[in-house]
Residue, then its C-alpha position, 0 to 999 in steps of 0.5 A: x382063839x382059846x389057845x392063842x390067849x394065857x387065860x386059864x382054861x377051867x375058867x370061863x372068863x367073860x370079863x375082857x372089859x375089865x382088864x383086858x388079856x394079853x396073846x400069848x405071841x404078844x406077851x414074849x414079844x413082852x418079855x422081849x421087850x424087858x429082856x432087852x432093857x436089862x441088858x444094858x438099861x442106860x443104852x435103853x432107856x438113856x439113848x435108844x427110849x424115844x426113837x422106839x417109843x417114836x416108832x411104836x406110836x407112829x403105828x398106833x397113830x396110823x391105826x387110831x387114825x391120827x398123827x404120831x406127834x399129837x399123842x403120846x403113851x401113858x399107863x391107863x386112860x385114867x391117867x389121861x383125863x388126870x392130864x388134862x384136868x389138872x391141865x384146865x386152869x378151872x377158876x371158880x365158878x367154871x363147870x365140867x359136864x359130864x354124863x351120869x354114866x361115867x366110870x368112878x375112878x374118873x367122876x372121883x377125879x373131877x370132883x377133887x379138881x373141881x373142888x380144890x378149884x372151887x370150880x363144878x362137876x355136874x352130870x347131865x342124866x342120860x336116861x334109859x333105855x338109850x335113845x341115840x338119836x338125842x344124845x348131843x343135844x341132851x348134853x348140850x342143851x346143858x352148857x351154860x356161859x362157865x362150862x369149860x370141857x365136856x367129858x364123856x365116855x366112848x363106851x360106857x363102863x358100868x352100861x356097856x352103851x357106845x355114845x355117838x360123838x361126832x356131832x357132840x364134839x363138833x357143836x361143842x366146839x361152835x359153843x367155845x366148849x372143850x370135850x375130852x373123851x375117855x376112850x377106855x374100851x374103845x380101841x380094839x372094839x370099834x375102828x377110830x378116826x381121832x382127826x375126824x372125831x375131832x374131839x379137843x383130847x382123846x384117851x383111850x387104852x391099849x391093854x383092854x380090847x386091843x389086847x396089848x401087854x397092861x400098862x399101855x394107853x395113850x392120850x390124843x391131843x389136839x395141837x393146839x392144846x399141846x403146851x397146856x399138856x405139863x404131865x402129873x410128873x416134873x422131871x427131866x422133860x421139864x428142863x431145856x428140851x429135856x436136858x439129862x438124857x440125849x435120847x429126848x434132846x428135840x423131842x417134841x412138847x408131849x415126849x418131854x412133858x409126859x413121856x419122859x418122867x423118870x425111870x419106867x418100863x416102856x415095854x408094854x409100849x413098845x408091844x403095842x404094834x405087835x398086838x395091833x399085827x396079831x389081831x390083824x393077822x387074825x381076822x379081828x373084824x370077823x371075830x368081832x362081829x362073831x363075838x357081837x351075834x354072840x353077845x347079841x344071843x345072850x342078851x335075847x335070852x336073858x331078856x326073854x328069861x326075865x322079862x326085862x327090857x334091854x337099855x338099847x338096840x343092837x347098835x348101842x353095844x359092840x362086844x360089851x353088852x348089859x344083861x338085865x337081871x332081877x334085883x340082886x345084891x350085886x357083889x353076891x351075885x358075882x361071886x355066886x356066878x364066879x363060885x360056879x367057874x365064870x369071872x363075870x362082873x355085876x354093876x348098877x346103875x339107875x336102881x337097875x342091875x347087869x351082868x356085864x357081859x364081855x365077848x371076846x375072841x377067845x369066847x364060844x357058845x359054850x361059854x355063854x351057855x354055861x353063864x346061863x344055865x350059872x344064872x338058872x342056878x343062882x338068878x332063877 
């Protein structure tokens, strides 16, 4: 699959994770897309913008698992838990409870809205090494009378780990408890029922592991949540079913509040069927189990190298998985392994440091020897 991808080919890029890559057929399918907007913009975005954009989400629902009008696309799932927590109505005193193993940009966000609410974001420690099995109850031994919403990861982001959720979110709900899940690396890695996970909001990307153009992702919402949903952008959609643009007149409560929110390129959403189809087409459950046994040998290896214990077992991880390395300054590490050809990042957590190993299609057994012998050199 090397060739069907745009990544330089001297670079061993291990770092799927963090930005994703896009095909090279998707991408033209891309730039289709935005030829097609040029053309006449006004035809486009003015008249023909919600009929595509209905389309193209009725394909992500039925690959997600759920129904086109309870979600709606948005450029990143970061942009996704902003939504919701500005959409909370916290007063003061109320809590949101998190885990300790939540992506940064998403912590920053609930903190300020908390902060500005007088309301608290605490994070409930998930010790490791990850035992699965106690999960929800290690979170929900924590809600007390004012926790509004807990939120969590799918997979993690700095420790690569998968949360088992099912029973998180169907207690929580029996305890008058919100949850919102940030499905950022989720889409793509594992295969998604959002009906039957039944979390109250679901935000997840499209341009990580399902390998759509960057700037594609969505936010899932349960219906009874929808009209607490306004959008972070007042515009036409907010006004008498989306007067000013004919394209959007009877959309739906999401279209109008968090679709239409001003002049956009919506090309990246419209590419997501076309990435949906090309991993189809490719056989993505056997290259994602290839790519797991391949993870899988590289974390064996590093362990036994280094004597380190792992933080999980071999279910904990998919495609995305942390290597234990002795105590490095991480920004030294990652830039002595990406001095040596490998784009791979370093993270920490718990006073424990990772090479954050990212396996994708594209990815052979070469790659992951040359991230290794890369660490003989520079992590002896």
């Amino acid at each position: 699959m090397r060739e069907a991808f745009l990544l330089d080919p001297d670079l061993v890029f291990l770092n799927h994770g963090s930005f994703g890559a896009c095909p090279r057929e998707v991408f033209r399918v891309y730039q289709d897309w935005q030829l097609a907007l040029e053309r006449n913009p006004v035809e486009f975005l003015g008249r023909r913008s919600a009929a595509l954009l209905m389309d193209a989400r009725a394909q992500l629902a039925a690959y997600l698992g759920a129904a086109p009008e309870h979600l709606v696309f948005l450029p990143n799932a970061t942009t996704g838990v902003n939504t919701v927590a500005r959409a909370l109505d916290l007063r003061p005193g109320d809590e949101v409870l998190g885990t300790d193993h939540e992506y940064g940009a998403c912590d920053e966000t609930w903190r300020r809205v908390c902060a500005g609410a007088g309301a608290h974001y605490r994070l409930v420690e998930v010790p490791l090494p990850f035992e699965r099995a106690r999960f929800a109850d290690r979170l929900l031994a924590e809600v007390g009378p004012r926790t509004r919403l807990i939120f969590s990861s799918h997979i993690t982001s700095v420790t690569a780990l998968t949360f088992p959720l099912a029973e998180l979110c169907a207690r929580a709900r029996q305890m008058g408890v919100l949850t919102l899940i940030d499905g950022a690396h989720a889409p793509g890695q594992l295969d998604l029922d959002l009906d039957a996970l039944g979390a109250d909001f679901y935000t997840g990307n499209c341009h990580k592991w399902l390998c759509a153009p960057k700037g594609s992702a969505f936010l899932h919402a349960r219906p009874e949540h929808h009209e607490r949903l306004q959008g972070l952008i007042v515009s036409w959609g907010h006004v008498d079913q989306g007067r000013g643009h004919e394209a959007y007149a009877g959309a739906s409560w999401l279209e109008r509040h968090l679709q239409w929110q001003g002049t956009r390129d919506i090309a990246a959403w419209l590419t997501v069927p076309a990435a949906i189809a090309f991993q189809q087409r490719h056989d993505w459950g056997g290259h994602r189990t290839r790519c797991h046994a391949l993870a899988g040998e590289a974390l064996r290896e590093v362990v036994q190298r280094y004597g380190l214990a792992p933080i999980g077992q071999d279910a904990d991880w998919l495609q995305m998985v942390t290597l234990p390395v002795p105590h490095h300054d991480a920004e030294a590490l990652r830039a002595a392994l990406f001095a040596r050809g490998i784009e791979i990042p370093v993270t920490q957590h718990a006073g424990q440091r990772f090479v954050r190993l990212s396996v994708q299609a594209y990815n052979d057994a070469d790659d992951i020897a040359r991230l290794l012998a890369a660490l003989d050199q520079v992590a002896p």
